[in-house]
N, C-alpha and C positions, 0 to 999 in steps of 0.2 A: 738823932732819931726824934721822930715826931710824939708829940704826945696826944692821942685822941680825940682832943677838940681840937686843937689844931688843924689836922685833917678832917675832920669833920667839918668844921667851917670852910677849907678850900672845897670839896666837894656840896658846899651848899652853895657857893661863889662860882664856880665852876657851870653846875646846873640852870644857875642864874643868869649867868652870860649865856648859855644855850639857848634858856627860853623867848632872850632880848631878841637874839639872832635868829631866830625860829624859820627855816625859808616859808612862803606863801607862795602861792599861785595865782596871779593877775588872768581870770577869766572873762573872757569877752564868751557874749551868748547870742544867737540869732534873734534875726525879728522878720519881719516882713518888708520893711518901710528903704532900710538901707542898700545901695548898689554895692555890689562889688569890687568897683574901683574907690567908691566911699570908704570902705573898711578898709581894704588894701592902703590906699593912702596913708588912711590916718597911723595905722600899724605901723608906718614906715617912717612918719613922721615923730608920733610919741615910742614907739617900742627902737627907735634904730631898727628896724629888718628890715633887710636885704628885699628888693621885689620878689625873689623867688620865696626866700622864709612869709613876705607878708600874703601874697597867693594861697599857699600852701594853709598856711592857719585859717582864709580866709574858706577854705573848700570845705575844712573841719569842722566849721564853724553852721555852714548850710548843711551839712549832711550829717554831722553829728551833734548838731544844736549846738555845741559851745568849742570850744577851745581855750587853753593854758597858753597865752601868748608871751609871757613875760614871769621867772621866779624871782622871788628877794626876799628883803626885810619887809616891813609893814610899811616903815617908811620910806623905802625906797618906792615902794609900788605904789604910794597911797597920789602920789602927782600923774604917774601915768596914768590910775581909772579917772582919776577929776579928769584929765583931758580929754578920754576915751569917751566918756560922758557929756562930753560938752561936745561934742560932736554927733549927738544923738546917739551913741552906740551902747549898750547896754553890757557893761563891765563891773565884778567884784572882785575882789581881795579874799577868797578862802584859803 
């Protein structure tokens, strides 16, 4: 049997890895300037999507201003908006 702080510190270690691993949402958001197959592309090249998954995102993206194209860690996402970006596309991490 555990004795109080014991468990008390695996539930503070616990909560702690939670936070590390926290998923996020890699958002890409509309503009005016970018094509269609621009965005398309690039989604398929940094996210791996499929043409239909990067289509798809790409339609959300026009008509609903933005799109979730990618969840994870912070750092797993934090490479894909630098590239999203570098391709003039206008992407965050919330």
């Amino acid at each position: 049997m555990m004795i109080p702080s014991e468990r008390e510190q695996e539930l503070v270690d616990l909560l702690e890895a939670i936070e590390i691993t926290e998923v996020k949402d890699l958002v890409v958001f509309n503009d005016d300037f970018n094509t269609f197959e621009h965005v398309i592309a690039t989604l398929m090249r940094v996210c791996k999507h499929t043409p239909e998954q990067a289509e798809q995102c790409t339609w959300l993206i026009h008509y609903k201003g933005k799109c979730t194209v990618r969840t994870g860690s912070f750092d797993e996402l934090k490479p894909m908006r630098e590239a999203i970006c570098e391709e003039g596309i206008d992407a965050k991490i919330l």
